[in-house]
C-alpha positions as CSV (number, residue, x, y, z in Angstrom):
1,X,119.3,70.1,134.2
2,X,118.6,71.4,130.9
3,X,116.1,69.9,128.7
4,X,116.8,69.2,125.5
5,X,114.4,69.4,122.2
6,X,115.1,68.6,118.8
7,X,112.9,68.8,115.8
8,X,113.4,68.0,112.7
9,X,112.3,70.3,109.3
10,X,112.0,69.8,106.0
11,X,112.4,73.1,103.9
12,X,110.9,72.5,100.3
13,X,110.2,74.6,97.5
14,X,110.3,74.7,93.4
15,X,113.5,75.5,92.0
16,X,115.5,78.3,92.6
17,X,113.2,79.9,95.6
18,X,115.8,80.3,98.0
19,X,115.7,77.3,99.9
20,X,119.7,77.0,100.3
21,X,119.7,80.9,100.9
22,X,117.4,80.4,103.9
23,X,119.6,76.9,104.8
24,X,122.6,79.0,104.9
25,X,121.0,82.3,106.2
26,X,119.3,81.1,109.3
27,X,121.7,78.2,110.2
28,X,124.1,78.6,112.9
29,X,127.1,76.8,111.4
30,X,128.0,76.3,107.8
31,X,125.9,74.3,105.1
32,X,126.0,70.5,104.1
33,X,124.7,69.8,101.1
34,X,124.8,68.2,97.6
35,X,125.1,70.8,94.8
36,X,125.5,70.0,91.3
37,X,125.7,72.3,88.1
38,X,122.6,72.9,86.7
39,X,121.6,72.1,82.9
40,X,119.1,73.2,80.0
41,X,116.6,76.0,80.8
42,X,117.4,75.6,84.4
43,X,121.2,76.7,83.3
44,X,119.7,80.0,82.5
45,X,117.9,81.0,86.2
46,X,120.9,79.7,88.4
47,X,124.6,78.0,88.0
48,X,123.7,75.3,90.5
49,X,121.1,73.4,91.9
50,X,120.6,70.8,95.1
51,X,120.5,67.4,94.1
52,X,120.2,65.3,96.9
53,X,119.6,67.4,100.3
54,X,120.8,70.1,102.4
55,X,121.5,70.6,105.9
56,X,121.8,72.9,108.9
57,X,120.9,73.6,112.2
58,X,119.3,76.6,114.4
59,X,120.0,76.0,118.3
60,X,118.2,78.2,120.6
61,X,119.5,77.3,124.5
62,X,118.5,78.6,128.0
63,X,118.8,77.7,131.4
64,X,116.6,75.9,131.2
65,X,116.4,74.2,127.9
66,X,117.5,73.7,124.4
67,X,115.8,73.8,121.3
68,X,117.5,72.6,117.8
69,X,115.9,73.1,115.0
70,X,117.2,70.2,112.3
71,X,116.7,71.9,108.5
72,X,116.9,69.6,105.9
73,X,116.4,71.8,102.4
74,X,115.1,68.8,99.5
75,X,115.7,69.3,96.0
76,X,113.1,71.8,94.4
77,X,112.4,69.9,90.5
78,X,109.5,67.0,90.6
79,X,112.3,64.6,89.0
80,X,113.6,64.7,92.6
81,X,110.2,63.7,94.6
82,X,111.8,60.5,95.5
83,X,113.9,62.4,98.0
84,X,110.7,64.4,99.5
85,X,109.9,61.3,100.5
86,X,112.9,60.5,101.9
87,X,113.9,63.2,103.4
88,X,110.1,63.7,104.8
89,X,110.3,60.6,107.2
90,X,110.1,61.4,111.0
91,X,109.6,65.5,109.7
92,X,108.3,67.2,112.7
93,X,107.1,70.5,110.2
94,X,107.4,71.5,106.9
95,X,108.5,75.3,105.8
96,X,107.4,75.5,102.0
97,X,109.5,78.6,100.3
98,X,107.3,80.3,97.3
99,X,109.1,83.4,95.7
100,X,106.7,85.9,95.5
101,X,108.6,87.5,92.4
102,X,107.5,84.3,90.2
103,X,104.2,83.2,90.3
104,X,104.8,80.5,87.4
105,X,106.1,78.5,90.2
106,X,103.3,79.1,92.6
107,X,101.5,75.9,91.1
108,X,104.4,73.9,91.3
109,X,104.6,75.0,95.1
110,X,100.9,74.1,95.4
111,X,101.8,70.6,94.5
112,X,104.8,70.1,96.6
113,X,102.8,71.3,99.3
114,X,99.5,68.3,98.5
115,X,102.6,65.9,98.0
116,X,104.1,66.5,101.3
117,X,100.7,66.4,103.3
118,X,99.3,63.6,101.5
119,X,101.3,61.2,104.4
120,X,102.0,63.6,106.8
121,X,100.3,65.6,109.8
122,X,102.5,68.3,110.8
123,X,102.9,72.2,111.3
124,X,103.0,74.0,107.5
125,X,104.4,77.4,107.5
126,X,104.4,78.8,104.0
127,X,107.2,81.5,103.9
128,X,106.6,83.9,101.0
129,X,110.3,85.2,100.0
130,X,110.5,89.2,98.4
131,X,107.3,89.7,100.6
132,X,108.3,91.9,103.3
133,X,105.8,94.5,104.4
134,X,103.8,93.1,101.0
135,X,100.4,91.9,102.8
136,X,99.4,92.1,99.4
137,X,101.6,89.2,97.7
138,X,101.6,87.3,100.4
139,X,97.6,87.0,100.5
140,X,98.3,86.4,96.6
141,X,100.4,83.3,97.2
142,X,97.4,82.1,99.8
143,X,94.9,82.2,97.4
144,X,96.8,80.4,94.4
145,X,99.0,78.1,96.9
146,X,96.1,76.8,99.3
147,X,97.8,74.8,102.6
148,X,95.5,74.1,104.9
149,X,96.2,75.2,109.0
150,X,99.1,77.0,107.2
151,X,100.5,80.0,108.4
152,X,101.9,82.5,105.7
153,X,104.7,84.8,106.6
154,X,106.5,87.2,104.2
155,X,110.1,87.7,104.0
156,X,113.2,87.9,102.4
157,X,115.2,85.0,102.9
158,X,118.9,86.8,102.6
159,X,118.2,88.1,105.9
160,X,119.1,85.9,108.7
161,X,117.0,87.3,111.2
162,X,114.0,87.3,109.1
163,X,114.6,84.1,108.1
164,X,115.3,82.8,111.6
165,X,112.1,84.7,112.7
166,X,110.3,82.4,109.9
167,X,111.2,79.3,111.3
168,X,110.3,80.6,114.9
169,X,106.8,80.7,113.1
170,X,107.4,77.1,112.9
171,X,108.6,76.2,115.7
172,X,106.1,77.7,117.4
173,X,103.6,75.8,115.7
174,X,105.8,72.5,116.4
175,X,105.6,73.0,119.8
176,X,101.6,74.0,120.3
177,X,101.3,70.4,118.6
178,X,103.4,69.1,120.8
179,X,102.1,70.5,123.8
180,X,98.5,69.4,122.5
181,X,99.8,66.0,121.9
182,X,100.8,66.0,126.0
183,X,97.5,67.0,127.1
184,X,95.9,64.4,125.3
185,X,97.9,61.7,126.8
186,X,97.9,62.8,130.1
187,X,94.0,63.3,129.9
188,X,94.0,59.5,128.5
189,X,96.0,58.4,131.3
């Protein structure tokens, strides 16, 4: 009999970081999501922007069990916090995108981050996009983006396995919670 573990992830970031790049890079099927042309100075950085949420799935299966990883990507502009909150509900982790290559958003990601934790307890990985093999920025976005228990990883989101290896970060932290979160009961018991 195979066990069967699903968990569900909330990938946030500020606009245009490369959240639906690292939906649609890491995913095993195709991308749902709610796109809608951008306007203003937004116009400017990118054609379109999500609007409501995104979705997609990783599924990693043996023998012995499967593990589905539930990505829901949340619109990155504060006018759209409402959904954070909506989308956040039953979140087993958080994967907060920064892009290294903009630092006027890393205060913006700073926030989303403080928003996110305010009601939550849950694994944070903070995944620092056009950081590979840059220690350097990615120690740069932990001193000006401060998440505590975070773990910081840098990478470049159009790659699907280092984007995949990201949310392994993540899962991994999922599951010592998890695992943590067993002993304890048993221990109680």
């Amino acid at each position: 009999m195979t066990m069967q573990y699903d968990f569900k992830v909330v990938v946030a970031g500020p606009f245009a970081s490369g959240k639906t790049t690292m939906i649609t890079a890491s995913s095993d099927g195709p991308l749902v999501g709610t796109e809608a042309p951008t306007s203003g100075d937004e116009a400017l950085v990118k054609e379109m922007t999500t609007v409501g949420m995104e979705y997609g799935t990783l599924k990693h299966q043996t023998d012995a069990f499967t593990v589905e990883l539930n990505l829901y990507g949340v619109p990155g502009q504060e006018r759209f916090s409402f959904m954070w909150d909506i989308v956040s509900v039953g979140m087993d982790g958080l994967f907060l995108l920064v892009d290294a290559d903009r630092p006027e958003t890393w205060e913006t990601s700073a926030r989303m981050a403080a928003h996110f934790q305010r009601n939550n307890n849950h694994p944070v990985v903070v995944g620092v996009n056009r950081a590979l093999d840059r220690p350097d920025l990615v120690e740069a976005v932990r001193s000006q983006v401060p998440v505590e228990g975070a773990t910081y990883v840098g990478f470049d989101v159009t790659d699907r396995e280092q984007a995949q290896n990201a949310l392994i970060e993540l899962l991994i932290n999922i599951l010592e919670v998890e695992v943590a979160a067993e002993q304890t009961q048993r221990e109680a018991a």
